[in-house]
C-alpha atoms as one frame of an Amber mdcrd trajectory, in Angstrom:
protein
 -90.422  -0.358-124.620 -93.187  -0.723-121.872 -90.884  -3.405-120.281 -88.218
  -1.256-120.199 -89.927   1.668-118.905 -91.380  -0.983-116.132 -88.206  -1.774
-115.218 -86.308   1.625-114.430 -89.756   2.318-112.667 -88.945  -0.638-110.371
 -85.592   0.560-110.172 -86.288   3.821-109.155 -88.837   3.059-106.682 -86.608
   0.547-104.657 -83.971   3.085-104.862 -86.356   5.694-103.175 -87.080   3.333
-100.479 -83.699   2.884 -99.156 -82.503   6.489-100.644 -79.370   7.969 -98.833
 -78.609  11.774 -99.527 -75.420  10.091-101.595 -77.592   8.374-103.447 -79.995
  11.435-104.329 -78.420  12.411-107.198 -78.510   9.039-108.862 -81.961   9.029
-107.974 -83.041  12.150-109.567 -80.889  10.441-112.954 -83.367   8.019-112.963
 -86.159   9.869-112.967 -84.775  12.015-116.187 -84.957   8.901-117.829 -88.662
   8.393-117.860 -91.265  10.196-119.657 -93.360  13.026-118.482 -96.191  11.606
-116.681 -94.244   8.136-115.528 -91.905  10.515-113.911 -94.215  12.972-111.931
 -96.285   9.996-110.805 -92.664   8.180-109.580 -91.647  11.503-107.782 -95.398
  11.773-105.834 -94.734   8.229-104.535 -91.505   8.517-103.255 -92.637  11.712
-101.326 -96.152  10.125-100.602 -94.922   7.025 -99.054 -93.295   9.174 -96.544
 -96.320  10.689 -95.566 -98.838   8.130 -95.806 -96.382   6.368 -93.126 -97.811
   8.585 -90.950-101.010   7.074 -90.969-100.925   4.462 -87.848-102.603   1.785
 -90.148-100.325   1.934 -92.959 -97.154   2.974 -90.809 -95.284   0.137 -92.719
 -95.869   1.041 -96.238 -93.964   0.053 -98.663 -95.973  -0.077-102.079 -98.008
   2.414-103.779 -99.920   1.914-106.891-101.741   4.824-108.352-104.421   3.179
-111.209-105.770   0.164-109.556-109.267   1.097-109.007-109.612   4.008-111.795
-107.043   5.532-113.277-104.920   8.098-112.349-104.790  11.759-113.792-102.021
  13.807-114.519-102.337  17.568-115.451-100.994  20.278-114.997 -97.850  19.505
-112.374-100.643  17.836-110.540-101.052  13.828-110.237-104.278  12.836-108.755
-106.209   9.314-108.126-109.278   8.347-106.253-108.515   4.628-107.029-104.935
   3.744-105.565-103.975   1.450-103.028-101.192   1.065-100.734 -99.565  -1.944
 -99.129 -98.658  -2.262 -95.246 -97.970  -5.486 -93.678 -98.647  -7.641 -96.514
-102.291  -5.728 -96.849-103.408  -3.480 -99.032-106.114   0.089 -98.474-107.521
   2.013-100.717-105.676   4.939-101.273-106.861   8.361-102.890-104.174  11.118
-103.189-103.473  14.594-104.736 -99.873  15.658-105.355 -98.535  19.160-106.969
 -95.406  19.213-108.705 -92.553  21.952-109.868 -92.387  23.011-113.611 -89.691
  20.424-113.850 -91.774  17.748-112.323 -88.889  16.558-110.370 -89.894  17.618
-107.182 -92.911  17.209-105.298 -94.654  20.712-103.747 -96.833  19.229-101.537
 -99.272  15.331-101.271-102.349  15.063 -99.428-103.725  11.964 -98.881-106.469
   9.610 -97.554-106.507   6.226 -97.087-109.651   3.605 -97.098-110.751   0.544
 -96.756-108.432  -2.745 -96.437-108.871  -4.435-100.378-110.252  -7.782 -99.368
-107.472 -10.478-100.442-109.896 -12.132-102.408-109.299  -9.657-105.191-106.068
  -8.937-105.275-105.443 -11.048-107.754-107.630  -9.402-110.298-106.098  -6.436
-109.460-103.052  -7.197-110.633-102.101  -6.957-106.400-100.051  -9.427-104.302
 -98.512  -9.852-100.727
């Protein structure tokens, strides 16, 4: 089941990357089909990544994990995480971020965000990371 739930959480987030308002809908399906917390953590990254863009350092971003340092939290319509990262350019930062959610968790009220320190490549690998 966890490979399964991996995969349409792959699936989703490539979608969101190259997402077209055509394809909106279909991405919105695929977020129905994951549970709860998977879900409202999918929908903060796919607004996030967005805005973290906006950060000159990490203006390429194109991955976001949200429990690589410590794990993430979810309560309350709110996802939070002082131990993300985010990759840009084939490097990864430390990434903290808090994002609120609607009642339905399928769309994202608002993400604020910081980014940190580049994760020296050295331990990516333990970190489950990669280029």
């Amino acid at each position: 089941m966890r490979i399964t739930s991996t995969l349409v959480t792959m699936a989703v987030i490539s979608a969101s990357l190259f997402a077209t308002p055509a394809s909106a809908a279909s991405l919105e399906d695929s977020f129905e089909k994951l549970p709860d917390e998977e879900r409202a953590r999918q929908v903060c990254i796919v607004l996030g990544i967005d805005k973290i863009r906006k950060d000159k350092r990490v203006a390429k971003a194109d991955r976001v994990k949200t429990s690589i340092f410590s794990q993430a939290t979810f309560a309350n319509n709110t996802v939070s995480t002082k131990g993300g990262a985010v990759r840009s350019n084939q490097q990864w930062y430390h990434l903290s971020f808090t994002c609120h959610l609607d009642s339905d968790l399928k769309h994202a009220k608002d993400f604020t965000f910081e980014v940190g320190d580049n994760v020296p490549e050295a331990d990516w690998e333990d970190l489950g990371l990669w280029k």
